[in-house]
MDTraj code that builds the backbone (N, CA, C; nanometers):
import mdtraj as md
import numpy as np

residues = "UNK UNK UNK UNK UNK UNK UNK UNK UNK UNK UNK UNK UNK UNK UNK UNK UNK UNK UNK UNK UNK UNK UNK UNK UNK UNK UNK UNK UNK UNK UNK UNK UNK UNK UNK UNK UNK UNK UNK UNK UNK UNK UNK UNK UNK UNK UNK UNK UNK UNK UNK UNK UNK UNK UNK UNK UNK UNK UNK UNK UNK UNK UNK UNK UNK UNK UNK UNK UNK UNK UNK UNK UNK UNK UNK UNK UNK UNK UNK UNK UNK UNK UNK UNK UNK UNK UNK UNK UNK UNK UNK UNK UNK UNK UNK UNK UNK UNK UNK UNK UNK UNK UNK UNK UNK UNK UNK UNK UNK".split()
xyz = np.array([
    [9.2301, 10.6547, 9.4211],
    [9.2755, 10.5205, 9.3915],
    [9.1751, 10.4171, 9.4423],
    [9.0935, 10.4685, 9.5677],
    [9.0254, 10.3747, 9.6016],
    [8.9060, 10.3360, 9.5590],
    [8.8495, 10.4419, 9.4254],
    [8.7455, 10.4071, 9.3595],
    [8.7667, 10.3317, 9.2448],
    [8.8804, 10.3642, 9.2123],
    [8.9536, 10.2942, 9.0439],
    [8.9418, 10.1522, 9.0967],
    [9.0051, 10.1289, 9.2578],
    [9.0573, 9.9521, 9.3000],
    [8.8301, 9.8965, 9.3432],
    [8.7943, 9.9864, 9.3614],
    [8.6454, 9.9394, 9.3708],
    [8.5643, 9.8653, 9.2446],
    [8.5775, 9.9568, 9.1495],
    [8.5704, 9.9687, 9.0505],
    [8.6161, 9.8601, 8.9278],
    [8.6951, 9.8065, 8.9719],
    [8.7755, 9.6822, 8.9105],
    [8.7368, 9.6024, 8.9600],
    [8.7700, 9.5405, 9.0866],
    [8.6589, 9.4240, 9.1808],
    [8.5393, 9.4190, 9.1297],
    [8.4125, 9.5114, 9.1676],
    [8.3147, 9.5066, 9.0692],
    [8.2936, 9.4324, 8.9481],
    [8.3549, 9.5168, 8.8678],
    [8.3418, 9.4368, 8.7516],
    [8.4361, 9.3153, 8.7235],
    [8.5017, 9.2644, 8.8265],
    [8.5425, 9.1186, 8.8261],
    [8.7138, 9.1138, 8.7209],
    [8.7726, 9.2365, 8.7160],
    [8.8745, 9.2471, 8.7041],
    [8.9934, 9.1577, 8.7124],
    [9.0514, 9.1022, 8.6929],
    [9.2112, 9.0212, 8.7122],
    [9.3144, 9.0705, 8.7110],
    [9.4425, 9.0123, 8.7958],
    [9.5324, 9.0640, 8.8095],
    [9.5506, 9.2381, 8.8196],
    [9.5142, 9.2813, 8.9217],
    [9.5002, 9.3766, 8.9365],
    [9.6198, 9.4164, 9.0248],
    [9.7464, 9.5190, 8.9137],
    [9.8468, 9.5837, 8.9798],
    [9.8705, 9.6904, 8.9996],
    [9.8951, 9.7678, 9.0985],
    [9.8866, 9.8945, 9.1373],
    [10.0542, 9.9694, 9.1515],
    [10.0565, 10.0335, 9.0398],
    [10.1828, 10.0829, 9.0661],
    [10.2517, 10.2352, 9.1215],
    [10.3042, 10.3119, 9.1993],
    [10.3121, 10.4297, 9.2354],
    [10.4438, 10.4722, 9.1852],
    [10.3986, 10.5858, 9.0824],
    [10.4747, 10.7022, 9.0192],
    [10.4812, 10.7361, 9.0443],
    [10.5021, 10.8283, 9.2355],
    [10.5578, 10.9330, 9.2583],
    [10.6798, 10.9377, 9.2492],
    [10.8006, 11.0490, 9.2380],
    [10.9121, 11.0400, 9.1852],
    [10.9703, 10.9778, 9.0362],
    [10.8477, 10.8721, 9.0082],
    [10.9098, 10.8020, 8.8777],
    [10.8712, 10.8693, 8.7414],
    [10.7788, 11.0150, 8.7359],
    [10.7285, 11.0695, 8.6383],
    [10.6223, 11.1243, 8.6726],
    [10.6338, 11.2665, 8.6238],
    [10.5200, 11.3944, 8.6313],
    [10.3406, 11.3498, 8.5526],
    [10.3551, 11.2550, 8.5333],
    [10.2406, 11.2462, 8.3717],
    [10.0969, 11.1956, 8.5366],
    [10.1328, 11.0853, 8.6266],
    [10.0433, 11.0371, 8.7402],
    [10.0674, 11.0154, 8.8439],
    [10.0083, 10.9716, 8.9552],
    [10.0390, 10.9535, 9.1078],
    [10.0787, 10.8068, 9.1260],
    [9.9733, 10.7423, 9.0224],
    [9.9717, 10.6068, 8.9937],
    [9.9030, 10.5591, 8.9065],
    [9.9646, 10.4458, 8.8519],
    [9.8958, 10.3521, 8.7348],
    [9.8803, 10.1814, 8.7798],
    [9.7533, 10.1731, 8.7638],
    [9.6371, 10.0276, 8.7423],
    [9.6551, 9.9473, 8.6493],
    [9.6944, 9.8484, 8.6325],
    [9.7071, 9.7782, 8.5355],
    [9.5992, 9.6304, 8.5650],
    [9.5188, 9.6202, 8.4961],
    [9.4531, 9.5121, 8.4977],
    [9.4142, 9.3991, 8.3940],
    [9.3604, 9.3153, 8.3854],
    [9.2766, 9.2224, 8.2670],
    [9.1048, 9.1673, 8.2786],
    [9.1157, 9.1927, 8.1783],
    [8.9402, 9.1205, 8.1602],
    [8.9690, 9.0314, 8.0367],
    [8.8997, 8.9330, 8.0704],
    [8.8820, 8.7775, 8.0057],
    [8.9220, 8.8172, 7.8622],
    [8.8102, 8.8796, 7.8352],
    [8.7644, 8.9069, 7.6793],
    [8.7078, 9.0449, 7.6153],
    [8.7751, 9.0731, 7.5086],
    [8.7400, 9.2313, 7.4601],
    [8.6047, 9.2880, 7.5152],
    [8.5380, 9.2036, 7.5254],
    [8.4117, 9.2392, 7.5581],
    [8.4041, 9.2640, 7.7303],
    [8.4843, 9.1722, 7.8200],
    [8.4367, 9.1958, 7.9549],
    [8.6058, 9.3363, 7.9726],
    [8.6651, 9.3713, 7.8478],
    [8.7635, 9.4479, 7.8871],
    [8.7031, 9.6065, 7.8397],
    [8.5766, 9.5768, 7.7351],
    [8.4960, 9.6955, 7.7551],
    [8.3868, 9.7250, 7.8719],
    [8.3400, 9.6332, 7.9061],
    [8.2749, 9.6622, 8.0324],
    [8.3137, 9.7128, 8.1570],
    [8.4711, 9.6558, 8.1793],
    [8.5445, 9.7119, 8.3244],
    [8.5595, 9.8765, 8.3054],
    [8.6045, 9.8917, 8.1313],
    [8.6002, 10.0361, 8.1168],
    [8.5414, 10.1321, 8.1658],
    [8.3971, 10.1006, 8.0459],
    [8.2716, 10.1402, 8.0327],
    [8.2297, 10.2103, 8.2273],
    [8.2439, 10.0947, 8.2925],
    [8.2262, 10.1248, 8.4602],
    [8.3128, 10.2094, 8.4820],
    [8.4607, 10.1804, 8.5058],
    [8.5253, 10.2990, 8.5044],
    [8.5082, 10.4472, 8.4985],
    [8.4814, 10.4352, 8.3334],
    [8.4821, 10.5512, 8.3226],
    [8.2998, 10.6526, 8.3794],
    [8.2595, 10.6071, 8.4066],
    [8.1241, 10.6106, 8.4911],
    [8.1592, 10.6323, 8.6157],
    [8.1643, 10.5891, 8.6688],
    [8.2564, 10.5885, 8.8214],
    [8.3272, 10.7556, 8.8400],
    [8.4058, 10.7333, 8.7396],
    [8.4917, 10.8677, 8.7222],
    [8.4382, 10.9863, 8.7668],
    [8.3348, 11.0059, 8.6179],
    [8.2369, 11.1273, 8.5992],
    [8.1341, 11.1366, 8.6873],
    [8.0585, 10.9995, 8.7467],
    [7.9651, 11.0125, 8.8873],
    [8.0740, 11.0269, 8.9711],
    [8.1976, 11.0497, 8.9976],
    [8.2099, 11.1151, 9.1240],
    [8.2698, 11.2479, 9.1403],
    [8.2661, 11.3086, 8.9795],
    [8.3091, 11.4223, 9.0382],
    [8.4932, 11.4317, 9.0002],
    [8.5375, 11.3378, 8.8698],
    [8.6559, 11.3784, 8.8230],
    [8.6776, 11.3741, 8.6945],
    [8.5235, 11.4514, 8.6548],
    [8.5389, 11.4831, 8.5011],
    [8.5057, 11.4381, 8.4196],
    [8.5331, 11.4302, 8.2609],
    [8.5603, 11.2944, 8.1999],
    [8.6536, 11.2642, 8.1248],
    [8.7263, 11.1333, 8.2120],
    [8.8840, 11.1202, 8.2026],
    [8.9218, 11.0711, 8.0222],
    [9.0499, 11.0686, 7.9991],
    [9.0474, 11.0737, 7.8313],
    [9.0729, 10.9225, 7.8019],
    [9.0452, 10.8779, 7.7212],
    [9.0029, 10.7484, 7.6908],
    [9.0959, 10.7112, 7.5345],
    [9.1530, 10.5793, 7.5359],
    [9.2201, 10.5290, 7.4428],
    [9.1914, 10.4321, 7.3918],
    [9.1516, 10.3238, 7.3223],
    [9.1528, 10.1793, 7.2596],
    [9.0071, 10.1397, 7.2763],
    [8.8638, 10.2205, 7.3225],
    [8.7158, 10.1413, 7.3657],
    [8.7129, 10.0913, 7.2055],
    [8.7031, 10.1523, 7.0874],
    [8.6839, 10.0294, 6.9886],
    [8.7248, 9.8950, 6.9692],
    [8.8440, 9.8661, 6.9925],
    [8.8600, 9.7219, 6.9763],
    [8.9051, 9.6610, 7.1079],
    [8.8917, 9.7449, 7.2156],
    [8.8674, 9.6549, 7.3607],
    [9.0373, 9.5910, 7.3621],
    [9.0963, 9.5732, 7.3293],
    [9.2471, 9.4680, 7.3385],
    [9.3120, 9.5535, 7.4390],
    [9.3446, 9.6930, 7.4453],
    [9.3625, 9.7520, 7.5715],
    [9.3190, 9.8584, 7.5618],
    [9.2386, 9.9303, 7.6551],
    [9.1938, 10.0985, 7.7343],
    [9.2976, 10.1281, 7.8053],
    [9.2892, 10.2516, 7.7313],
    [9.4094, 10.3414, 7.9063],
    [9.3079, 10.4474, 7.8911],
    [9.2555, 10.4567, 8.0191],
    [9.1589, 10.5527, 8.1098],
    [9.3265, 10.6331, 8.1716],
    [9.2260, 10.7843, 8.1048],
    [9.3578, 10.8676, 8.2293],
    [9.2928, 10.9498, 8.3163],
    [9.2453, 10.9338, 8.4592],
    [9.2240, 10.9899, 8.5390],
    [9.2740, 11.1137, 8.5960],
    [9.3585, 11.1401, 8.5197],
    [9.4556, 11.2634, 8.5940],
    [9.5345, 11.2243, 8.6910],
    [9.5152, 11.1822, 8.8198],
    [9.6199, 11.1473, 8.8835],
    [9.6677, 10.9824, 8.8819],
    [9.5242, 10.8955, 8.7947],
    [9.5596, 10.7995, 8.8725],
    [9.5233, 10.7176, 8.6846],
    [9.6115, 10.6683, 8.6350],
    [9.6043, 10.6003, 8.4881],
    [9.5373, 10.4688, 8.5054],
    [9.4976, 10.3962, 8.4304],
    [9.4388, 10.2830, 8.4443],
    [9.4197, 10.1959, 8.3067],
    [9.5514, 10.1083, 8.3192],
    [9.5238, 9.9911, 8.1517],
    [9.5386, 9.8890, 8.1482],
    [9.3752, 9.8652, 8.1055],
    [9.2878, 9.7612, 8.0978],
    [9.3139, 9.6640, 7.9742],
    [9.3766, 9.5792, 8.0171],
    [9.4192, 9.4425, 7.9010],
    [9.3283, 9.3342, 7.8811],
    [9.3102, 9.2524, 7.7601],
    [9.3241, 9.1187, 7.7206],
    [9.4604, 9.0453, 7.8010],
    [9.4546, 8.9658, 7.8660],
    [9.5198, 8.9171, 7.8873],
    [9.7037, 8.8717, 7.7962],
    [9.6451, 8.8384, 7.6436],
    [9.7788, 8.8371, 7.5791],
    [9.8498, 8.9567, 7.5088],
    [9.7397, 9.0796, 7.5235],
    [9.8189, 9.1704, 7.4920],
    [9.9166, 9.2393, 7.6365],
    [9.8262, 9.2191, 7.7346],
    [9.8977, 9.2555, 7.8661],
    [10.0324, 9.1837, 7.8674],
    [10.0518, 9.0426, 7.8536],
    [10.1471, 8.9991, 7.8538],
    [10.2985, 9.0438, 7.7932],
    [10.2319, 9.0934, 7.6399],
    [10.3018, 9.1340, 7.4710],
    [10.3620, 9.2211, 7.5299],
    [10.2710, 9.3573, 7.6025],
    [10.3375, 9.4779, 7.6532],
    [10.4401, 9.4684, 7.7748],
    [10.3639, 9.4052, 7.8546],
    [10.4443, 9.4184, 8.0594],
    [10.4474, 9.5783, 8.0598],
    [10.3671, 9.6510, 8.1130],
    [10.3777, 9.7395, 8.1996],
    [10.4313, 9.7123, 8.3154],
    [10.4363, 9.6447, 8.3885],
    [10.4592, 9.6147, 8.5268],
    [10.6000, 9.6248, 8.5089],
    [10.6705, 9.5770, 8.4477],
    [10.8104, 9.5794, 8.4408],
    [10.9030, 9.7238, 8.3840],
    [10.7977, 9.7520, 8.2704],
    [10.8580, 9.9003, 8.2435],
    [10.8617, 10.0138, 8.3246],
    [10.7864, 9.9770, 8.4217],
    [10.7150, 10.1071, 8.5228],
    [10.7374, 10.0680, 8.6624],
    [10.8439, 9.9320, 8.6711],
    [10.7999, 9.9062, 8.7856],
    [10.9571, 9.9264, 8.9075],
    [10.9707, 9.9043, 9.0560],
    [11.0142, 9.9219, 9.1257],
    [11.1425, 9.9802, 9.0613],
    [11.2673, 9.8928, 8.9551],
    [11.3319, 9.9116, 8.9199],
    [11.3977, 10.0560, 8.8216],
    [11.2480, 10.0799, 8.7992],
    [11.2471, 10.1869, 8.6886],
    [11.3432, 10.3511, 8.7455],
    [11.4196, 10.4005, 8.7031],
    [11.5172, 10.5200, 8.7614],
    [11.4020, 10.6565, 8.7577],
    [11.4285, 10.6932, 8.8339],
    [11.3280, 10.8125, 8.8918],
    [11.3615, 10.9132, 8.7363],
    [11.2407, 11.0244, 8.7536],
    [11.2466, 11.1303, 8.6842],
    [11.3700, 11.2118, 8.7048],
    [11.4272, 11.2573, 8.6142],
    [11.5330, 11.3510, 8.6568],
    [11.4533, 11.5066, 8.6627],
    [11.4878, 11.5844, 8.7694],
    [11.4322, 11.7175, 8.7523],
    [11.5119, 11.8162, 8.6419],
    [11.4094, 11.9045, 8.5982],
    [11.4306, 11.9685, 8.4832],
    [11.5221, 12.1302, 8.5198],
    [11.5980, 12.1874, 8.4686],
    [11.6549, 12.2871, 8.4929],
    [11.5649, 12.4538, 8.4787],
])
top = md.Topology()
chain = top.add_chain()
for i, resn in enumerate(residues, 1):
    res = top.add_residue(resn, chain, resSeq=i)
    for name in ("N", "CA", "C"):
        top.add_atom(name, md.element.get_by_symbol(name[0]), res)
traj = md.Trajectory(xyz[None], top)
């Protein structure tokens, strides 16, 4: 997590929210939700990202939306990361679907 939150600073990231899925779903540990200005500085935070990733040694994580930049979801394996335009971030709210309130995973039989 602490390279994903490096990694965002860097490249000058906004609103940067960090949310923890343990108990709330098997899929991550945690999910990043951030913004960059403009499609273009929301491919660049990627672009680093996903660099970051593979220079350190976690692969190369699977990648969603780099053509039209409006949002990336980088999946790190443990740790998700989606990178907004600002008004699509808004359109969606992750933060709210995923967030404190959300009812835990139920375990499976």
């Amino acid at each position: 997590m602490d390279l994903v939150r490096a990694s965002l600073e860097d490249m000058k990231a906004e609103d940067v929210v960090e949310i923890d899925l343990a108990g709330k779903t098997s899929i991550a540990d945690a999910m990043v939700v951030a913004t960059g200005r403009s499609d273009r500085h929301v491919g660049a935070i990627a672009d680093r990202l996903i660099k970051e990733l593979k220079d350190n040694g976690f692969g190369a994580p699977r990648v969603e939306g780099m053509p039209a930049c409006d949002w990336v979801l980088i999946d790190g394996g443990d740790v998700i990361a989606h990178i907004f335009r600002p008004e699509v971030r808004s359109f969606y709210n992750l933060e709210k679907m995923w967030g404190e309130d959300r009812p835990a995973e139920s375990a499976k039989a």
